[in-house]
Every structure is written in C-alpha cells, then in structure tokens.
LOBATI-822931 format. One record per atom (N, C-alpha, C): residue number from 1; residue in one letter; chain; atom name; x, y negated, z. Coordinates in steps of 0.05 Angstrom, whole numbers, always signed. Layout:
N
<node nr="NUM" rest="A" kette="A" atom="CA" u="X" v="Y" w="Z"/>
...
***
This chain:
87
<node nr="1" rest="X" kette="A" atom="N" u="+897" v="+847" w="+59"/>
<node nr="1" rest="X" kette="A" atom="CA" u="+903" v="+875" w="+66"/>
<node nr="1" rest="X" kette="A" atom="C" u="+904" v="+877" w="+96"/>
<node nr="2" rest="X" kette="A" atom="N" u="+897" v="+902" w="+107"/>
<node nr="2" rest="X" kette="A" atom="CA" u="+883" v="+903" w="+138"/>
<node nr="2" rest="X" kette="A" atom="C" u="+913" v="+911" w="+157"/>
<node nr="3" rest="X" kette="A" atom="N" u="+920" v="+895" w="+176"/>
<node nr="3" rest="X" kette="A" atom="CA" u="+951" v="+899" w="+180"/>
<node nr="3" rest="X" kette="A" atom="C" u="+959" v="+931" w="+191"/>
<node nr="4" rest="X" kette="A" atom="N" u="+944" v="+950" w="+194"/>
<node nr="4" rest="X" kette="A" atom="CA" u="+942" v="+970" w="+205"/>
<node nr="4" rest="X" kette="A" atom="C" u="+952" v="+986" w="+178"/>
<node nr="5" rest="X" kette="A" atom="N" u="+942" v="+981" w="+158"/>
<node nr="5" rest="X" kette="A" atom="CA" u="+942" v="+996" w="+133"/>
<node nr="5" rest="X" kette="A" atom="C" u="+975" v="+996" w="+137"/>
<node nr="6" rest="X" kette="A" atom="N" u="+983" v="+965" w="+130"/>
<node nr="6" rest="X" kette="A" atom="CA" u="+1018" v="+959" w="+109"/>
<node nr="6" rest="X" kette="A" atom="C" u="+1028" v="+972" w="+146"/>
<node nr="7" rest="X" kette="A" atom="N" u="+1023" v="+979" w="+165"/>
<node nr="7" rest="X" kette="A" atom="CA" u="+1036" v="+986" w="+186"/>
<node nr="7" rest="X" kette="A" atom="C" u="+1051" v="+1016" w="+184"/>
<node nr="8" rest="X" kette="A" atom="N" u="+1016" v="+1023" w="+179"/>
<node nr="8" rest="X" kette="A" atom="CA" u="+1026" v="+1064" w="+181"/>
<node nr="8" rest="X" kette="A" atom="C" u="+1025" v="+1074" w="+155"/>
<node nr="9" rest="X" kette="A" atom="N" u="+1024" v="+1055" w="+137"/>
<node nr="9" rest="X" kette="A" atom="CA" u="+1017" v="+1070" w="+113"/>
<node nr="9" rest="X" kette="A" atom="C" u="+1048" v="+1053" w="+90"/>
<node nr="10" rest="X" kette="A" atom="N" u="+1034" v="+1024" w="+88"/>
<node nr="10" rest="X" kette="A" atom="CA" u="+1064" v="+1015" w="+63"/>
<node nr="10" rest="X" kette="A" atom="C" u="+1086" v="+1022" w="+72"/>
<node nr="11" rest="X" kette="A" atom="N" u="+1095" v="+1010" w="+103"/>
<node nr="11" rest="X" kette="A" atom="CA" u="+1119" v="+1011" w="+104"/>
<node nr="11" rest="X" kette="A" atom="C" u="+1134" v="+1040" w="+112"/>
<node nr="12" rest="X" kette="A" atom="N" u="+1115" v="+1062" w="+123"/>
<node nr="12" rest="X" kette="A" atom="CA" u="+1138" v="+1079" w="+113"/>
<node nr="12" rest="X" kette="A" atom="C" u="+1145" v="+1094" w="+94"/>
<node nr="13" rest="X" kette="A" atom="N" u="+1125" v="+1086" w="+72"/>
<node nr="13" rest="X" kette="A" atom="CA" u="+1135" v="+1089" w="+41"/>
<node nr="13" rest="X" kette="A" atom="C" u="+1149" v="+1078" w="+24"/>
<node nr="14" rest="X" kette="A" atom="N" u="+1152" v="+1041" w="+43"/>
<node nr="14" rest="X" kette="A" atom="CA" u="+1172" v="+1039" w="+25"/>
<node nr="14" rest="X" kette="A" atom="C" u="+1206" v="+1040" w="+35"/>
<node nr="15" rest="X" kette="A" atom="N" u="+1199" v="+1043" w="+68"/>
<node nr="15" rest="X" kette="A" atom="CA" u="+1228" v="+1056" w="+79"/>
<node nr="15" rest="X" kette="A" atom="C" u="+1238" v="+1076" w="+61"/>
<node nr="16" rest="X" kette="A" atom="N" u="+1216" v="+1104" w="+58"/>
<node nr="16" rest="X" kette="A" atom="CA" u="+1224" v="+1136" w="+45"/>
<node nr="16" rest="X" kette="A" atom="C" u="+1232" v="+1125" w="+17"/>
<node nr="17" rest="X" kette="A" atom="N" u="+1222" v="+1106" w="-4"/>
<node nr="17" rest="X" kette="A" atom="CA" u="+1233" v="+1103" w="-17"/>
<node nr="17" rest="X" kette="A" atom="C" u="+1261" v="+1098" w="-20"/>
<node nr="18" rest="X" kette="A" atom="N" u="+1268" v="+1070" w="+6"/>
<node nr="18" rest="X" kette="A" atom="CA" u="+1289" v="+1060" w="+4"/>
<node nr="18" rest="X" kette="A" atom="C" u="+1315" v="+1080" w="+18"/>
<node nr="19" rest="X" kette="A" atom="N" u="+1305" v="+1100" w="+16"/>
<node nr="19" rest="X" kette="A" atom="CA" u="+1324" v="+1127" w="+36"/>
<node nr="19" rest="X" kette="A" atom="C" u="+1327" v="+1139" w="+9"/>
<node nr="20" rest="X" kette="A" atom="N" u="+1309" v="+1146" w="-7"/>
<node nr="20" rest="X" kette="A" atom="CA" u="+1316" v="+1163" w="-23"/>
<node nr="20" rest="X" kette="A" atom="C" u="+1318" v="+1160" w="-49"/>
<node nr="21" rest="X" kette="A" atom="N" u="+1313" v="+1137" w="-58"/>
<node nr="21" rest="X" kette="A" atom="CA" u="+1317" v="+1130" w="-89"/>
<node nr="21" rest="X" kette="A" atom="C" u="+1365" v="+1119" w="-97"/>
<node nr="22" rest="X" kette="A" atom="N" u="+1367" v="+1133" w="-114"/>
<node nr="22" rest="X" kette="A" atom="CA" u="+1396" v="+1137" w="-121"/>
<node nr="22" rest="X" kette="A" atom="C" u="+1385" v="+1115" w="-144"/>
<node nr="23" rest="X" kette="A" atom="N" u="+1376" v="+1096" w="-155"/>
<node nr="23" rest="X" kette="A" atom="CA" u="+1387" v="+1077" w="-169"/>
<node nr="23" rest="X" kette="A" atom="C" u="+1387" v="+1044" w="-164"/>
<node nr="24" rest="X" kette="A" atom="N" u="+1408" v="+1042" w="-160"/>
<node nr="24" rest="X" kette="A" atom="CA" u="+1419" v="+1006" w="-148"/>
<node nr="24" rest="X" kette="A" atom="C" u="+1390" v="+984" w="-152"/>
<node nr="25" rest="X" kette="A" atom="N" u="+1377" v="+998" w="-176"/>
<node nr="25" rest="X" kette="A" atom="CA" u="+1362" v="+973" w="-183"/>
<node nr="25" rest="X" kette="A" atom="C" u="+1327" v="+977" w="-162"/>
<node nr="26" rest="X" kette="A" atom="N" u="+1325" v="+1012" w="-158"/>
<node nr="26" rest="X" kette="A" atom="CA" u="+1305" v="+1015" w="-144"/>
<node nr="26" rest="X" kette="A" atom="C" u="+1305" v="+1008" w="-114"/>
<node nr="27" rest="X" kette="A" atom="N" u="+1330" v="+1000" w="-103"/>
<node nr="27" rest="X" kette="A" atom="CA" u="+1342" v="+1001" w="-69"/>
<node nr="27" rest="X" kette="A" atom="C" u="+1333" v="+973" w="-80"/>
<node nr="28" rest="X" kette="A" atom="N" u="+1344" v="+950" w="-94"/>
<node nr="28" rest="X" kette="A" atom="CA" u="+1348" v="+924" w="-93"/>
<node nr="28" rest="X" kette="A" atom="C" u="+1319" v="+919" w="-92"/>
<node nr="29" rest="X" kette="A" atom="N" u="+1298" v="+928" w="-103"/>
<node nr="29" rest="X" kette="A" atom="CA" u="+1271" v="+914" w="-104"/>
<node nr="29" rest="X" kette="A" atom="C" u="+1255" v="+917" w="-89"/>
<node nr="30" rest="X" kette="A" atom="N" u="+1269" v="+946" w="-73"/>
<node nr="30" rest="X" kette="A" atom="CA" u="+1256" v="+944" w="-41"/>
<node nr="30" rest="X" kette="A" atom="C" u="+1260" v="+933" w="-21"/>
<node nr="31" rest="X" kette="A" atom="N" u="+1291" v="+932" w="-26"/>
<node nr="31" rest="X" kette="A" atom="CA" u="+1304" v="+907" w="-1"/>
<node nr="31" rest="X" kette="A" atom="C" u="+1286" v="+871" w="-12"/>
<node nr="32" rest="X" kette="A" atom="N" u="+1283" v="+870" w="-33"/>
<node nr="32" rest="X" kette="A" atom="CA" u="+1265" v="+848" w="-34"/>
<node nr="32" rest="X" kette="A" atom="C" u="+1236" v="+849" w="-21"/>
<node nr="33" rest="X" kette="A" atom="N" u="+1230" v="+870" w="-30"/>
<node nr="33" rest="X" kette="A" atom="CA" u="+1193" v="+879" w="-16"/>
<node nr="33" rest="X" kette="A" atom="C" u="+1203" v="+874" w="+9"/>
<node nr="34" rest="X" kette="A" atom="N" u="+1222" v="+881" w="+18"/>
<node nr="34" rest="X" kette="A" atom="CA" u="+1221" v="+880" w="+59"/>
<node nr="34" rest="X" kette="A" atom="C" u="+1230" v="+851" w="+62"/>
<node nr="35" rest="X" kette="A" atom="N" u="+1239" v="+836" w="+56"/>
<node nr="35" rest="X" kette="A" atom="CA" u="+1250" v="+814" w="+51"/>
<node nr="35" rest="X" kette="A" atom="C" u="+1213" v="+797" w="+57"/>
<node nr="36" rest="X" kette="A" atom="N" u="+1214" v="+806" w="+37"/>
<node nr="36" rest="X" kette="A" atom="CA" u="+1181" v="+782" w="+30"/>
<node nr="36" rest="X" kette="A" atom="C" u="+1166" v="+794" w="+61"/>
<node nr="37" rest="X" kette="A" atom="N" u="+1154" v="+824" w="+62"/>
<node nr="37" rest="X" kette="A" atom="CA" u="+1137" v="+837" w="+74"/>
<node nr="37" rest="X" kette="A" atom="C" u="+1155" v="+824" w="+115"/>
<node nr="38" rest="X" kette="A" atom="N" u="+1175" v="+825" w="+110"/>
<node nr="38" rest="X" kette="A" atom="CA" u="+1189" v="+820" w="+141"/>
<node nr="38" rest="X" kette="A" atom="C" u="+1169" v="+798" w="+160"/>
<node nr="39" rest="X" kette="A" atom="N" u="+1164" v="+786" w="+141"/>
<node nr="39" rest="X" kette="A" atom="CA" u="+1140" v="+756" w="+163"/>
<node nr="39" rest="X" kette="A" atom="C" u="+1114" v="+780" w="+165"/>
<node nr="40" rest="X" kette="A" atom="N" u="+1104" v="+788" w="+156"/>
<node nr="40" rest="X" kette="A" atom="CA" u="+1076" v="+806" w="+158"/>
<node nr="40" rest="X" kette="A" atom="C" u="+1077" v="+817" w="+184"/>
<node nr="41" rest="X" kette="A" atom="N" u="+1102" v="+830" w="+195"/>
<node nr="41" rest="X" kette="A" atom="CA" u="+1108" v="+860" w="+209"/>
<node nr="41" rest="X" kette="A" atom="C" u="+1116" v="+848" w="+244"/>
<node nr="42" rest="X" kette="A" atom="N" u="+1102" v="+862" w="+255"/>
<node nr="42" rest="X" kette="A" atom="CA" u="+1114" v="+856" w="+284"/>
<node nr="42" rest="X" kette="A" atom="C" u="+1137" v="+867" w="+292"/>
<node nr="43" rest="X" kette="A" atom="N" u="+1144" v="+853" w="+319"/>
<node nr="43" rest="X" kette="A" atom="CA" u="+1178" v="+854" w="+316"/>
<node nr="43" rest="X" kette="A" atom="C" u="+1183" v="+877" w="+333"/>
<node nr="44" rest="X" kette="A" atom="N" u="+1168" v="+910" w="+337"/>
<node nr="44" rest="X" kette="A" atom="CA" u="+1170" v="+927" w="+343"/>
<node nr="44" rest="X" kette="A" atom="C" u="+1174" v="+947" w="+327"/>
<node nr="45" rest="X" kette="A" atom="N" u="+1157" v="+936" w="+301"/>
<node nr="45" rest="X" kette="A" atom="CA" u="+1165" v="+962" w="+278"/>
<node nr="45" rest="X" kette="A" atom="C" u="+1182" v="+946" w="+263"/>
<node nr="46" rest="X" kette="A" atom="N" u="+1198" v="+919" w="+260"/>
<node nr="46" rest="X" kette="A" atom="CA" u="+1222" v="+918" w="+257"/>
<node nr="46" rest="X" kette="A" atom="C" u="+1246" v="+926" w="+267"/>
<node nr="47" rest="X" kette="A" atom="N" u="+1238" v="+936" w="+294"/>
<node nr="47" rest="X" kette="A" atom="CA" u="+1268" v="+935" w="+313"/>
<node nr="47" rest="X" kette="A" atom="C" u="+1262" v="+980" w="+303"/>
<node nr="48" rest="X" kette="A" atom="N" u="+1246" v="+985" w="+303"/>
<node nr="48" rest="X" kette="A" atom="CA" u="+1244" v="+1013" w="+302"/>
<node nr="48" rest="X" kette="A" atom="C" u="+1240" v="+1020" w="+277"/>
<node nr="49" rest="X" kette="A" atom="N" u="+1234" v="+1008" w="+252"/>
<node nr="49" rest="X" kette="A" atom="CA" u="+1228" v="+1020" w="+235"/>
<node nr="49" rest="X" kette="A" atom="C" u="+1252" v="+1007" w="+215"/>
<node nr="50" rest="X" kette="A" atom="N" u="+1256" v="+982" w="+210"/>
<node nr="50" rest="X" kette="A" atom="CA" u="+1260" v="+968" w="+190"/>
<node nr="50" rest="X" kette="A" atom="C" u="+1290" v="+968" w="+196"/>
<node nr="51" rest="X" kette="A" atom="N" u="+1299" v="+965" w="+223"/>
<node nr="51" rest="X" kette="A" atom="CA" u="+1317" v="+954" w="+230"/>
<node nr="51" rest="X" kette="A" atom="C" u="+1339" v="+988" w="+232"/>
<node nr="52" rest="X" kette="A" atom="N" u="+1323" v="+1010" w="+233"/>
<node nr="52" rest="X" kette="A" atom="CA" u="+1333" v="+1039" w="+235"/>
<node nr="52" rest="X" kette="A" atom="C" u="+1345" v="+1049" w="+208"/>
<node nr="53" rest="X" kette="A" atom="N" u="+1326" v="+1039" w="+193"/>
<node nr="53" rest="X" kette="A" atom="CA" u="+1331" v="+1044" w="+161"/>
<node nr="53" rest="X" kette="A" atom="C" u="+1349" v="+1035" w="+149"/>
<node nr="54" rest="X" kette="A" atom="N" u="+1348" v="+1008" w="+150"/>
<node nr="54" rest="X" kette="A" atom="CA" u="+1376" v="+988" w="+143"/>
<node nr="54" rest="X" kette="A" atom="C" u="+1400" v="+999" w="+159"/>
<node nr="55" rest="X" kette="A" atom="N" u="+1403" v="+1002" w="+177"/>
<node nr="55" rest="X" kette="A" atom="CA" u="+1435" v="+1015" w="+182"/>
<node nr="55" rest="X" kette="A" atom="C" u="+1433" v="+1036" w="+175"/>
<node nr="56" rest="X" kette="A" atom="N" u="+1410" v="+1061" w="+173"/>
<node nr="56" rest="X" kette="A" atom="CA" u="+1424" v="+1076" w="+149"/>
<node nr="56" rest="X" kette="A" atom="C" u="+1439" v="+1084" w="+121"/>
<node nr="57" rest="X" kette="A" atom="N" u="+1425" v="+1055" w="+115"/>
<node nr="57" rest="X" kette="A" atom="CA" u="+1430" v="+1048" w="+85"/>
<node nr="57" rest="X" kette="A" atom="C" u="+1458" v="+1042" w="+84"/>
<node nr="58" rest="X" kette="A" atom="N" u="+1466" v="+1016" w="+102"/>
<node nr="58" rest="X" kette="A" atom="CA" u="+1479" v="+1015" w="+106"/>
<node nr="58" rest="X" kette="A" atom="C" u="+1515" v="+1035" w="+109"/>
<node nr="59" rest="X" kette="A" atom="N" u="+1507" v="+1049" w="+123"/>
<node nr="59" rest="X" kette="A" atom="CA" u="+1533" v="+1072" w="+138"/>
<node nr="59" rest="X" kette="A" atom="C" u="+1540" v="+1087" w="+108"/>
<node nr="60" rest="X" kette="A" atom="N" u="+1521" v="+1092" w="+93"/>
<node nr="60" rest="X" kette="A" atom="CA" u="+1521" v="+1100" w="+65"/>
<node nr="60" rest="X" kette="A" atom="C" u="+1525" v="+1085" w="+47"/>
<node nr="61" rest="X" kette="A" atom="N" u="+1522" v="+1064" w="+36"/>
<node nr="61" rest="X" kette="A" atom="CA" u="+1518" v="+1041" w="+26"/>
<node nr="61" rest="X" kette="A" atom="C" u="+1550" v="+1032" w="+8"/>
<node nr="62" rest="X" kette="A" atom="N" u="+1566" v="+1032" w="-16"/>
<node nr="62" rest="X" kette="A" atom="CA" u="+1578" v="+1010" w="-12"/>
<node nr="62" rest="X" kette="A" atom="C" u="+1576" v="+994" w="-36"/>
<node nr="63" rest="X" kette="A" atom="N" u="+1555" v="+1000" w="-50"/>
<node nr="63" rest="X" kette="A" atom="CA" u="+1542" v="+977" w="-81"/>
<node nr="63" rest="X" kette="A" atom="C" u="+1546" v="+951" w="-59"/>
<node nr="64" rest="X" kette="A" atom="N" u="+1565" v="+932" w="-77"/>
<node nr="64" rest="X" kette="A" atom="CA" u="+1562" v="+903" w="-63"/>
<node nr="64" rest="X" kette="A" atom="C" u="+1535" v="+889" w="-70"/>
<node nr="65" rest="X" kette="A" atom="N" u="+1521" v="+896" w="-85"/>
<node nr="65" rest="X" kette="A" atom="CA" u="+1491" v="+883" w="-99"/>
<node nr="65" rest="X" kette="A" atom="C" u="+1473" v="+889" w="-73"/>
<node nr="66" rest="X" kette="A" atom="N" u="+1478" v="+911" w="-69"/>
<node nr="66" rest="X" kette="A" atom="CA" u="+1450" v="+925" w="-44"/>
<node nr="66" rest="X" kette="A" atom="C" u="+1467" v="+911" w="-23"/>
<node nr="67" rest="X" kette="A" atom="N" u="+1488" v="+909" w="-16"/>
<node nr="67" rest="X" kette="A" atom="CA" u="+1498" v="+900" w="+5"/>
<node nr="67" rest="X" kette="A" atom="C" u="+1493" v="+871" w="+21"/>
<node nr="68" rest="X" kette="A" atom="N" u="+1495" v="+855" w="-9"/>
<node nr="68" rest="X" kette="A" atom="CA" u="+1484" v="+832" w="-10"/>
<node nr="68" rest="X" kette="A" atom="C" u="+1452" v="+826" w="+0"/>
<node nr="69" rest="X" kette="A" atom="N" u="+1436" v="+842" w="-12"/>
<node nr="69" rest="X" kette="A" atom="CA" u="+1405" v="+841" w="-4"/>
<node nr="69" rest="X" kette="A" atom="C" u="+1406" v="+846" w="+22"/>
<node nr="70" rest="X" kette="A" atom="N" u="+1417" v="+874" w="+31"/>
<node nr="70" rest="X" kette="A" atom="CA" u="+1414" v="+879" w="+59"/>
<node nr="70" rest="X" kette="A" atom="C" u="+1424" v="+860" w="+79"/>
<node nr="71" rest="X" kette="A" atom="N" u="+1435" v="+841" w="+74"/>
<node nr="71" rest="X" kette="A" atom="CA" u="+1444" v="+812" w="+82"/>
<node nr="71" rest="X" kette="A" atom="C" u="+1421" v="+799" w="+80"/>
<node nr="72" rest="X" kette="A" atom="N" u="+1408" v="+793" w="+67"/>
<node nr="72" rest="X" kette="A" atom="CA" u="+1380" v="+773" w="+63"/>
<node nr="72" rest="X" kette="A" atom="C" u="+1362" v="+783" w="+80"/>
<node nr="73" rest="X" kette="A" atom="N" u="+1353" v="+805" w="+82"/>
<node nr="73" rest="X" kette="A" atom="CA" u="+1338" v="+824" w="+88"/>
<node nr="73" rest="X" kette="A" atom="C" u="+1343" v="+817" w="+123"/>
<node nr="74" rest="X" kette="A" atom="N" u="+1369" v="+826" w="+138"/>
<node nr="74" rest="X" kette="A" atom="CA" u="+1376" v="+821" w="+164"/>
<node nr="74" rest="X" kette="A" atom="C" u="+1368" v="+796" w="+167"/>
<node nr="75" rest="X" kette="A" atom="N" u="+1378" v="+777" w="+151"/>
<node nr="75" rest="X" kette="A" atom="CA" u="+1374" v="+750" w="+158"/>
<node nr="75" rest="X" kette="A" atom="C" u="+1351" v="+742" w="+157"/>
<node nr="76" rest="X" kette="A" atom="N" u="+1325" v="+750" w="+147"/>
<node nr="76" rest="X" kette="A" atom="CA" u="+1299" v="+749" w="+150"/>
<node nr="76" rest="X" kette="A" atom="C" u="+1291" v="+758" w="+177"/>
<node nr="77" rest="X" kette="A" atom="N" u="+1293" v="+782" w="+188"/>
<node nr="77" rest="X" kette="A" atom="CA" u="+1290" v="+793" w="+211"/>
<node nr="77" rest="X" kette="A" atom="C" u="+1304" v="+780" w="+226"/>
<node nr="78" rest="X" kette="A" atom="N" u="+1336" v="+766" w="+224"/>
<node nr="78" rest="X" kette="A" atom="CA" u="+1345" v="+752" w="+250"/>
<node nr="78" rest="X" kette="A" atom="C" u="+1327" v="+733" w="+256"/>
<node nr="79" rest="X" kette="A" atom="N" u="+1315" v="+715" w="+245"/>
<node nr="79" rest="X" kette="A" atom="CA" u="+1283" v="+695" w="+240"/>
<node nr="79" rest="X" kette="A" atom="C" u="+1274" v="+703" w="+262"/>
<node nr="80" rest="X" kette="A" atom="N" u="+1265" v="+726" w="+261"/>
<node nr="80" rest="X" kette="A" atom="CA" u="+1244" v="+741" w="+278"/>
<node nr="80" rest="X" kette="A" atom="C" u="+1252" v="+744" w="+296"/>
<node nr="81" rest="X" kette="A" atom="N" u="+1270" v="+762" w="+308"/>
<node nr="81" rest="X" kette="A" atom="CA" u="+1276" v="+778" w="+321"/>
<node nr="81" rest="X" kette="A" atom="C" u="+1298" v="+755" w="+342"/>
<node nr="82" rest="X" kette="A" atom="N" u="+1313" v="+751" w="+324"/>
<node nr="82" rest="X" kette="A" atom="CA" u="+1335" v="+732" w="+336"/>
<node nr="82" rest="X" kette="A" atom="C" u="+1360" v="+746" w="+336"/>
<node nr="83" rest="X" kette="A" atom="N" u="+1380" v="+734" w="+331"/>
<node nr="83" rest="X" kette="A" atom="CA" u="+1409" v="+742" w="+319"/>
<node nr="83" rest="X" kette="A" atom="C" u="+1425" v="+770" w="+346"/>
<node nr="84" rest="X" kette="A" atom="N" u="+1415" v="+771" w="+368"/>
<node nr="84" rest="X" kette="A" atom="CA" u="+1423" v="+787" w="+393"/>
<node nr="84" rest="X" kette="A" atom="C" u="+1408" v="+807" w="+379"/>
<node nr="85" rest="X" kette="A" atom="N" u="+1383" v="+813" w="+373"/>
<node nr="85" rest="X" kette="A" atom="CA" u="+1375" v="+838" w="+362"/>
<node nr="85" rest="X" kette="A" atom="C" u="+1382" v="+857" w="+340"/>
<node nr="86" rest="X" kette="A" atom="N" u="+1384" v="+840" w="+325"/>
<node nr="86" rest="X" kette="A" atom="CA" u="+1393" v="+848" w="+291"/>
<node nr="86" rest="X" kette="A" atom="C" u="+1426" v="+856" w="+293"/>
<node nr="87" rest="X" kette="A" atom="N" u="+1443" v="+832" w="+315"/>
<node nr="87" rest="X" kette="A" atom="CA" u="+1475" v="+845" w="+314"/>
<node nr="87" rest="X" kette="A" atom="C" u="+1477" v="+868" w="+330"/>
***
C-alpha cells in the first residue's frame, strides 16, 4: 500500500473513528490498528495526528480496557518518537 494513501487517507479515518465510535470494543480495535500501523507512520503525523487524538481520548476516557491499549499504543510511539515526546 502506497505510503501517501495510509497518510491522508487511512489514518484520518481511523482517528474519526476512534473519536467517534461509543462502543469499548470498537475504540479497542483501533487502538490495536494504531498500535500495529505506528511503525508505518512518520514521526510528524504521529506527534500531530496520532499523538493529538490519543489525549483526546484520553481527557474523556475512563474504560480501564481502552486505557490500557492507550498505554500500548503510547508505548509504541515512545519507540519512535522517544519517551520526552510522548510525556
């Protein structure tokens, strides 16, 4: 898949998903998609896209199940990014 495509096209559909779907089990399988997809993505539209979304989720957030992912999820991006970015 052409990295331009999953740039402007997957990931902010599956951010708008992960903004707007109300069931625990639909949030959890996206925080896995970003999980997996996090190595694909440069660490600009992580720090602006991926990394914007997740503290929204967050501030809203208090299912310990999603809470948990969104833990995996950071910690994939700390990988990347490095632990000064993500805290």
């Amino acid at each position: 898949m052409d990295y331009q495509v999953v740039k402007s096209q997957i990931i902010p559909r599956v951010l708008q998903v992960l903004e707007t779907a109300k069931e625990t089990d639909v949030k959890i399988e996206v925080l896995d998609t970003l999980k997996i997809i996090t190595k694909a993505i440069d660490a600009q539209t992580l720090k602006i896209d991926v990394v914007k979304a997740l503290e929204k989720l967050r501030a809203n957030e208090t299912n310990p199940k999603i809470c948990m992912k969104m833990l995996e999820v950071y910690e994939e991006i700390g990988k990347i990014l490095g632990p000064e970015e993500v805290g």
